[in-house]
N, C-alpha and C positions, 0 to 999 in steps of 0.2 A: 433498417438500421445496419444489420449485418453485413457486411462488403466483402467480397473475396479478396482471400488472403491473396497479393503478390506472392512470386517464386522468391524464397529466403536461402537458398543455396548462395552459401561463402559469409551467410550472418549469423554473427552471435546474440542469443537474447539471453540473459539472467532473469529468474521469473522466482519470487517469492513466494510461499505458499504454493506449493505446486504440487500439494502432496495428499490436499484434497480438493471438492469443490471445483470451485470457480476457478482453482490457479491449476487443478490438473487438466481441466477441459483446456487453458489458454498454453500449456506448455507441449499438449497432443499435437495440441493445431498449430503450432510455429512448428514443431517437428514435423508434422505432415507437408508443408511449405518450404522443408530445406532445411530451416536455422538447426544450430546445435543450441540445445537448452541445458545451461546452467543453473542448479537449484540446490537449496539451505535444508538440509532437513535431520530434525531433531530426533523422531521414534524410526530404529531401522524397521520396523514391519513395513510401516507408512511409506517408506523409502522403498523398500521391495516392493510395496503396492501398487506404484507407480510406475515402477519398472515394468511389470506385469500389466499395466494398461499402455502404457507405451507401446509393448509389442518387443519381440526378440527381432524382427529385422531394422527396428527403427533405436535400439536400444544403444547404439554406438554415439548416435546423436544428441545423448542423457547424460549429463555430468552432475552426480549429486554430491555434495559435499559436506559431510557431518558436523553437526553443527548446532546452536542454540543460539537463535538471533536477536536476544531479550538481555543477554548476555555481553558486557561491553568487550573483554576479552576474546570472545569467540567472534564474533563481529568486526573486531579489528582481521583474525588471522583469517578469517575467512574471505575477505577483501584482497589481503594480499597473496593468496593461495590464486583467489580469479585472477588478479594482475598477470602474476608470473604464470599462468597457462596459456591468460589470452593476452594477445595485443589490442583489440580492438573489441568494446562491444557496441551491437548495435542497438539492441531494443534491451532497455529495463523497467519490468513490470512489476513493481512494488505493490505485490497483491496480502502479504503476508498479515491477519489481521486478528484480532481475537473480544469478543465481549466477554469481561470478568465479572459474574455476579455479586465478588464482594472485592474486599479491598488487599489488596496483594502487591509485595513489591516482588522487583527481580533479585539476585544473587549481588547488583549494585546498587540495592537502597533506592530506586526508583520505581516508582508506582507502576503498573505491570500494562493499562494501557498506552501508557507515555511510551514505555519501554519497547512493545512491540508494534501496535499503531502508528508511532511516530521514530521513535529512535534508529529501528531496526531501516525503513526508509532514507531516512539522514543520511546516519551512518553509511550506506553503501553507494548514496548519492554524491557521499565527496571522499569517502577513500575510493573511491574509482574513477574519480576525477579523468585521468589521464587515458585512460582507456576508454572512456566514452565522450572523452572531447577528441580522441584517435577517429574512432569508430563514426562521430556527425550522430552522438546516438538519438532516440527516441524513447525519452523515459515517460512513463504514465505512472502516477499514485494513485492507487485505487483507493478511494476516499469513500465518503459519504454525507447526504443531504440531513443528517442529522446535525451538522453545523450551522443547517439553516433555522432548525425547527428540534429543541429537544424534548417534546412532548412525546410521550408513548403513544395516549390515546390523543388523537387532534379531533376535537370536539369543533365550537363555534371560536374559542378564543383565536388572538391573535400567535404567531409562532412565537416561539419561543428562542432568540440563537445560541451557540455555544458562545461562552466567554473563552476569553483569554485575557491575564488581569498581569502583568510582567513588573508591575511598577513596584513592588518587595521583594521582589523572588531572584536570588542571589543566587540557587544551585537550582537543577527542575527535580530534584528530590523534593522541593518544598511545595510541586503541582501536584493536586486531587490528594490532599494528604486523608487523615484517617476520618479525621474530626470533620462532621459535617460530609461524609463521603456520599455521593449517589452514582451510582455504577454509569448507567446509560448518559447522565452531563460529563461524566470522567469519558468515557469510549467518545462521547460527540466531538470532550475538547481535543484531544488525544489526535483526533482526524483535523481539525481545526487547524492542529498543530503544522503538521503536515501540509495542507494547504497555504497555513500565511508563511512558512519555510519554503515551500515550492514557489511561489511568486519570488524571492528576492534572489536563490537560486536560479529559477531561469534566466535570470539580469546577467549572472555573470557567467552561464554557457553560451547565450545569445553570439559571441564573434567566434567560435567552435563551430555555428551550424548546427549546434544539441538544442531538442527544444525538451521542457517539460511542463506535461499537461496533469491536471488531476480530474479525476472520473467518478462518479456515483453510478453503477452501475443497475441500480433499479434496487428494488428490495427481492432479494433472489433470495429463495429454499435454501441455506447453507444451517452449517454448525451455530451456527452466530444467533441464527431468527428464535434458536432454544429457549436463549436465555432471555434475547431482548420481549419475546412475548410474555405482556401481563400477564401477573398468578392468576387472575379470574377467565382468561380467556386459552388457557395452556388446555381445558380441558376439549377447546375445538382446536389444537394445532397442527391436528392432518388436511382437518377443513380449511386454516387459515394458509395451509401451502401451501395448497390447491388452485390459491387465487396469488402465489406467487411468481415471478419469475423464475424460469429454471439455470444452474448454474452456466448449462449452454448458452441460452440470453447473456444472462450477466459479463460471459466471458465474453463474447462476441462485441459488447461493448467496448470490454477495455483491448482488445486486438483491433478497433476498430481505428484507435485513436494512434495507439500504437502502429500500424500498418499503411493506414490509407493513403496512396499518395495523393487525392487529394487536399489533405491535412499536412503535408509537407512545408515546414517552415513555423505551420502553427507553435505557441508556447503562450505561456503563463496562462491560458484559459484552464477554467473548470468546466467540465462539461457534466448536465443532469444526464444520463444513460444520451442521445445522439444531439442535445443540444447546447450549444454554449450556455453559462445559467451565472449567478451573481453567487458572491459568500460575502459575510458580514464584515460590515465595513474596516473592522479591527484586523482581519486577515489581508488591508492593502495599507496600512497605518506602517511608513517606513522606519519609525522607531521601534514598533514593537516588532517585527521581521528584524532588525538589525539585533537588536537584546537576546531573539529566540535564536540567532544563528549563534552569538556569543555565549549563551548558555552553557548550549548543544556543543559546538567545539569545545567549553570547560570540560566537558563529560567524557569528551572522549581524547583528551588529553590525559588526563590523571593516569 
């Protein structure tokens, strides 16, 4: 599955989440290939931490930029802080992702998967408009097949998909509200999100030459597996990584999609970790894309 990286000297990538995980192994390795990597990040240790895996002679090629991307305020200046540095970007890896075990909003009244799963993606996919329709860029969202299947444990039943239900919902403060809340269908829809917004988006970078794809990267050992593993089985969770993919896998997926010039021109595909794969039928439904893009711009309008 892993493909070498092309030489990325004179490319810019912006790489979410980059500060653990899966998004520091993918921001090492575009650094190692050349690119300058631009990246969001909210705890300065976490920030220093990656500077120190970077390396001091690669550390030139590191642009972090302080920041809370949950946050509609920070998320707008942080967009326009990348514009005016870069002219062009080329690769943007929307890896930034979080499972919340209860129910939480952000600082803007929005439910805190919406906000980061999906908003923080958005958000930096159309305030950067122009620089990554400069750039011919190559955005990947790094998603997940829990859109297909919101079952924790998948026993003999059939899957289970994520919803997405648009037809009352006037602001997306009014998504995964309190009442009736389940963490893991909130995080599915959340990615979901993302997904049926990446299809109608790729439609209109398509005459740019931008393609964007979205990715499931396999179910990788990260922060994430903590919370998403059942109370009954948390007591084998060294045994249950063990039998996971590592954040190196995972990333290698999404630089794959992002990189390969093979996949040159590729867009609107989801891919399962190295294959094309299907999401529910609601995530190609052009009313409901058109509603979640008119949202999404209310949000970030105000």
């Amino acid at each position: 599955m892993n493909a070498a990286i092309p030489d990325l000297r004179h490319h810019t990538a912006v790489v979410t989440g980059a500060t653990g995980g899966m998004g520091q192994v993918i921001a090492a390795t575009l650094i190692n290939a050349g690119a300058r990597v631009v990246t969001v990040a909210r705890n300065p240790a976490r920030a220093d931490a990656l500077r120190a895996h970077i390396g001091r002679d690669n550390e030139r090629r590191l642009d972090i930029i302080p920041g809370d991307l949950t946050r509609r305020e920070d998320l707008i200046t942080t967009a326009q802080v990348i514009e005016d540095r870069y002219e062009q970007i080329h690769i943007l890896v929307n890896n930034a992702g979080a499972h919340f075990p209860d129910h939480r909003v952000s600082p803007d009244g929005i439910e805190m998967h919406i906000a980061l799963d999906y908003l923080a993606a958005y958000g930096l996919m159309t305030r950067l408009d122009t620089p990554l329709r400069r750039g011919r860029a190559r955005i990947v969202n790094v998603a997940s097949d829990t859109v297909n299947d919101t079952r924790r444990v998948k026993l003999a039943r059939k899957p289970r998909p994520a919803t997405l239900d648009l037809t009352h919902v006037d602001d997306l403060a009014d998504l995964n509200p309190q009442a009736g809340f389940v963490p893991f269908e909130a995080y599915a829809r959340a990615k979901l999100m993302t997904v049926t917004a990446g299809y109608a988006l790729a439609r209109s970078f398509t005459p740019d030459g931008v393609t964007l794809n979205a990715v499931h990267p396999g179910i990788v050992a990260t922060d994430i597996i903590d919370d998403l593993v059942p109370p009954l089985l948390r007591p084998f969770g060294a045994i249950i990584r063990r039998t996971m993919r590592t954040p190196a896998d995972g990333a290698g997926t999404a630089l794959r999609i992002a990189t390969d010039p093979q996949l040159a021109g590729v867009t609107a595909h989801y891919f399962n970790q190295g294959s094309a794969a299907v999401t529910p039928p609601v995530s190609h439904d052009p009313a409901v894309q058109q509603k979640l893009l008119t949202l999404s711009e209310a949000h970030f309008a105000r």
